[in-house]
C-alpha positions as CSV (number, residue, x, y, z in Angstrom):
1,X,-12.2,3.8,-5.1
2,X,-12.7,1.4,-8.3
3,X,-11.1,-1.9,-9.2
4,X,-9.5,0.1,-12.2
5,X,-8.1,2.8,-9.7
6,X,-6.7,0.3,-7.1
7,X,-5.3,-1.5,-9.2
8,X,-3.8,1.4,-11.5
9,X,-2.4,2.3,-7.6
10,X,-0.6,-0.7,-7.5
11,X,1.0,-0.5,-10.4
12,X,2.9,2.3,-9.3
13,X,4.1,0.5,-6.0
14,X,8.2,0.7,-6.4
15,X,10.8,-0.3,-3.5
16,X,14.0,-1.3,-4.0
17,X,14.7,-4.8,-3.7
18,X,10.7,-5.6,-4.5
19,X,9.4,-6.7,-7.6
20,X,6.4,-5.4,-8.9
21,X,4.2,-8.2,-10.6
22,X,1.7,-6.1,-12.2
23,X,4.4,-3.3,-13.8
24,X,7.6,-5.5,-14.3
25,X,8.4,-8.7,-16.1
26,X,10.7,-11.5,-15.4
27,X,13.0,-12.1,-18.0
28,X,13.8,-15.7,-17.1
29,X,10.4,-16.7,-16.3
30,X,7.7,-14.6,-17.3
31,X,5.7,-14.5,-21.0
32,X,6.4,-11.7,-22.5
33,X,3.2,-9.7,-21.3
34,X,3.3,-10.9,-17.9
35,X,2.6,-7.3,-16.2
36,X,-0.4,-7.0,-18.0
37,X,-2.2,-10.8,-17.8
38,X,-1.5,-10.5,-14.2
39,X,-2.7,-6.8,-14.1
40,X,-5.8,-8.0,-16.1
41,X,-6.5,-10.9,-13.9
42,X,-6.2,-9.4,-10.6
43,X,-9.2,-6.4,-12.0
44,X,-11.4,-8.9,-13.0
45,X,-11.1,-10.5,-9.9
46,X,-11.4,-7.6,-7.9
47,X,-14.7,-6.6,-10.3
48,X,-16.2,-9.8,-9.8
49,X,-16.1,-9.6,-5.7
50,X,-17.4,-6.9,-6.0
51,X,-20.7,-7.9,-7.4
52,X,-21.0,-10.6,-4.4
53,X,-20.9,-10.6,-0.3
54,X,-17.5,-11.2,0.0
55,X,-17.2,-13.5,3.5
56,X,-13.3,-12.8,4.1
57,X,-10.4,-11.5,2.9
58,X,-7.9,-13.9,3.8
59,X,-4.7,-11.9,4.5
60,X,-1.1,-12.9,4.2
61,X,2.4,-11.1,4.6
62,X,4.2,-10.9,1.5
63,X,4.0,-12.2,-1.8
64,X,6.7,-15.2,-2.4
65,X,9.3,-16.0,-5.1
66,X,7.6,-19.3,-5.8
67,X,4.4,-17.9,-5.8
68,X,2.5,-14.5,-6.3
69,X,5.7,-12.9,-8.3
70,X,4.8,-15.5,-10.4
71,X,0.8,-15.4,-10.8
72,X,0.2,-11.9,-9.6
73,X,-2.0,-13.8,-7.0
74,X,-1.9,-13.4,-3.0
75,X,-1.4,-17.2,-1.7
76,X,-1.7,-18.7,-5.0
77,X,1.5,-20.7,-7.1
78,X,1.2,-21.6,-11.0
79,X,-0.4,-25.1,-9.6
80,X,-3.4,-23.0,-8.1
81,X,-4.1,-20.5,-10.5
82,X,-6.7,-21.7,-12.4
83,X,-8.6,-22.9,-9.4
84,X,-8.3,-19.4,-8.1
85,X,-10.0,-18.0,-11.2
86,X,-12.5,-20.6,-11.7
87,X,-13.5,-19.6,-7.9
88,X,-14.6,-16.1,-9.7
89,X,-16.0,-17.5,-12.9
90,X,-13.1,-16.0,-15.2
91,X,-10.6,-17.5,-17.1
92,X,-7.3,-16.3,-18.8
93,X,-3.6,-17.7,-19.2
94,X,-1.2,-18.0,-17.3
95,X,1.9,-15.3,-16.9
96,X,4.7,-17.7,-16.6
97,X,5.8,-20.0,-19.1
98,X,7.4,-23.7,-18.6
99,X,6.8,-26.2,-16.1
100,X,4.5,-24.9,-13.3
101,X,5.8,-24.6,-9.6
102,X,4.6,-25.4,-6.6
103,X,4.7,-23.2,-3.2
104,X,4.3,-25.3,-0.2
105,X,2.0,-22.4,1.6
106,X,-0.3,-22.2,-1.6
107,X,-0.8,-25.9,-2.1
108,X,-1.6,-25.6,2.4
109,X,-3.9,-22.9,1.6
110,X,-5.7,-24.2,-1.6
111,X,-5.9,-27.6,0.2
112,X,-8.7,-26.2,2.1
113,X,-9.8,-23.1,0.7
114,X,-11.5,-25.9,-2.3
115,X,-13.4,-27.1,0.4
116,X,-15.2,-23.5,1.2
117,X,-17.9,-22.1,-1.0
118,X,-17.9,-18.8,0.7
119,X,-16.9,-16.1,-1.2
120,X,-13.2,-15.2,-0.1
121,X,-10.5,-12.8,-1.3
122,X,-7.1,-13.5,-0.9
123,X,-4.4,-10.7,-0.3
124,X,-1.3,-9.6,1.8
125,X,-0.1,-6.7,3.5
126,X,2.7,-6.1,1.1
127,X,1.2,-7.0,-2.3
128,X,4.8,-7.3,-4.1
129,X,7.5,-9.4,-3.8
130,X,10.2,-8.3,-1.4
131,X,13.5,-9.7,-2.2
132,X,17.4,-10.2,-0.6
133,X,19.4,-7.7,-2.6
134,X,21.3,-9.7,-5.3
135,X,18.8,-12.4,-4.9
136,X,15.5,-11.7,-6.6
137,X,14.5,-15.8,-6.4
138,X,14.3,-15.0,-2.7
139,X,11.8,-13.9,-0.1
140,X,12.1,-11.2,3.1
141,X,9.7,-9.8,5.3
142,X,8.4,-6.3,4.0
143,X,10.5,-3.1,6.0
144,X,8.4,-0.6,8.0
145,X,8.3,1.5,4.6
146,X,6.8,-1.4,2.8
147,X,4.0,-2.0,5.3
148,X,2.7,1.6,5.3
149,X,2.2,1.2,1.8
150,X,0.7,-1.9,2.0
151,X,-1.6,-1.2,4.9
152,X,-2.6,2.0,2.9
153,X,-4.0,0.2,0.3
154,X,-5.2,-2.8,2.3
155,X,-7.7,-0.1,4.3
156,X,-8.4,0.8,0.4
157,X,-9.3,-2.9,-0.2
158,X,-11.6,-3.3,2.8
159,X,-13.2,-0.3,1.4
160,X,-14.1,-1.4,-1.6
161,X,-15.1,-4.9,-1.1
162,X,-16.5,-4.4,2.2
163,X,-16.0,-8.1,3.7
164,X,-17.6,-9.5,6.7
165,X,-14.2,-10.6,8.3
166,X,-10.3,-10.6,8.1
167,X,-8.8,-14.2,8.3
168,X,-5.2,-13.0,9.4
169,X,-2.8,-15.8,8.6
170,X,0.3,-15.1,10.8
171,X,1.4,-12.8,13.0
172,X,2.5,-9.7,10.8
173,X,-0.2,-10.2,8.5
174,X,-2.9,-9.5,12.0
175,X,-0.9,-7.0,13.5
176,X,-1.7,-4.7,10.3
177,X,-5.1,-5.9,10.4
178,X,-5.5,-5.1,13.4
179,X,-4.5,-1.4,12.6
180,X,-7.0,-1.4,9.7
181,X,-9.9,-2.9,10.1
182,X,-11.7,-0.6,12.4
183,X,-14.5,-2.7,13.8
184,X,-14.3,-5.2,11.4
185,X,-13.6,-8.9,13.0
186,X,-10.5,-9.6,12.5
187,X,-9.5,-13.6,12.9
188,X,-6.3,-14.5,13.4
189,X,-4.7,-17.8,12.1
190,X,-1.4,-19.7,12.3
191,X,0.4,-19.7,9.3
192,X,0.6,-22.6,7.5
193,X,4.7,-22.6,7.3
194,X,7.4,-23.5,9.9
195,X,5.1,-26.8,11.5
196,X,2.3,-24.5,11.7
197,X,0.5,-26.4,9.3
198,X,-1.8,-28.2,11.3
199,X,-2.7,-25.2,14.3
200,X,-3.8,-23.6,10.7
201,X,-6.1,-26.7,9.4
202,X,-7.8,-26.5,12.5
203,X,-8.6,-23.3,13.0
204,X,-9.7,-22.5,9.6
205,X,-11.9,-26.1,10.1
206,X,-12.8,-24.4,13.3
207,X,-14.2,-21.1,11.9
208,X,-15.7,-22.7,8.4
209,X,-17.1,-25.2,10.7
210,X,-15.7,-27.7,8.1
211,X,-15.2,-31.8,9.5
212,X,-11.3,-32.8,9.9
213,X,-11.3,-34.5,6.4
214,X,-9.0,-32.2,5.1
215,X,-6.4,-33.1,7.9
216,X,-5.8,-36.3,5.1
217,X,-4.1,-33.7,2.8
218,X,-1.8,-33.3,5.3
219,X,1.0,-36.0,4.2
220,X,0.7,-35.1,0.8
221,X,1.7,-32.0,1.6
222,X,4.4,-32.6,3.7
223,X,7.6,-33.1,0.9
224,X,6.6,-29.5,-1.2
225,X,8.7,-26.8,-0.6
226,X,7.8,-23.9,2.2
227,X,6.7,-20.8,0.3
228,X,6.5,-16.9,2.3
């Protein structure tokens, strides 16, 4: 398995009611090579971690509506983007055009994931974004279907990047972890939406043995909107 090859893989991901970020574009929001600048971005990434110990992959569920759809980018909105690349020394533009948006689990996230040098990879079981039918600015929970898929090219991902650790935010996100990882260390985490904001501070404080500065972010967080 090569960057090129996994991510030529998901490319050809396609489930009804699921939009594919690196293969389709979004005619309201999108620049007009979206599939590609996010298809780019997302290989260089995944070449640069590969050139480093890579501590974590830090795992969610789904991409959102508010977020990945939009940057291609597991736990990372339009506000985070160019932090994400600058963590991996690239730089390139960004697939959506107008105003950026927020996602209230990115901006949880990023809030202390800028306080970690460690070199850490985010992703999620179901890299797309899973949709309500007739509603594609909305988010679901992957289907069994989905989540084969998904874990299929998770075990890929482990493969190829070889991390220490899993940092499983949420429940879904460390039962297919669990089923993947073998005998790698899997640590689960709270996710950061529905009040479990600060149960997910901690423990990623706790396990980055970082002090509880970052609990300060906490209020300016608070009024954003919950992403996936």
């Amino acid at each position: 398995m090569t960057p090129e090859r996994f991510v030529k893989e998901l490319r050809t991901l396609d489930f009804v009611n699921a939009f594919n970020p690196y293969s389709a574009r979004c005619a309201i929001h999108d620049i007009d090579d979206a599939p590609r600048v996010r298809s780019e971005l997302l290989l260089t990434i995944l070449e640069e971690a590969t050139k480093v110990e890579v501590d974590s992959i830090w795992l969610g569920r789904d991409l959102g509506y508010r977020g990945g759809r939009r940057t291609g980018l597991a736990l990372t909105d339009d506000v985070h983007i160019f932090a994400h690349m600058k963590r991996w020394h690239i730089s390139a533009e960004r697939p959506t055009k107008g105003e950026a948006v927020a996602e209230r689990t990115a901006a949880v996230i990023w809030s202390v994931l800028s306080r970690i040098e460690a070199p850490v990879f985010l992703w999620n079981v179901f890299p797309l974004h899973p949709h309500e039918s007739g509603d594609p600015f909305s988010n679901r929970s992957h289907n069994s279907r989905e989540r084969d898929a998904g874990e299929e090219l998770l075990s890929q991902l482990i493969f190829l990047l070889g991390p220490r650790r899993i940092v499983a935010i949420g429940n879904d996100a460390t039962q297919s972890a669990l089923r993947v990882a073998g005998k790698l260390k899997v640590s689960a985490v709270r996710h950061p939406s529905y009040g479990g904001q600060t149960r997910f501070l901690h423990q990623i404080q706790q396990l980055y043995r970082l002090d509880g500065a970052g609990q300060r972010q906490e209020s300016l967080l608070s009024g954003q909107d919950a992403g996936s």
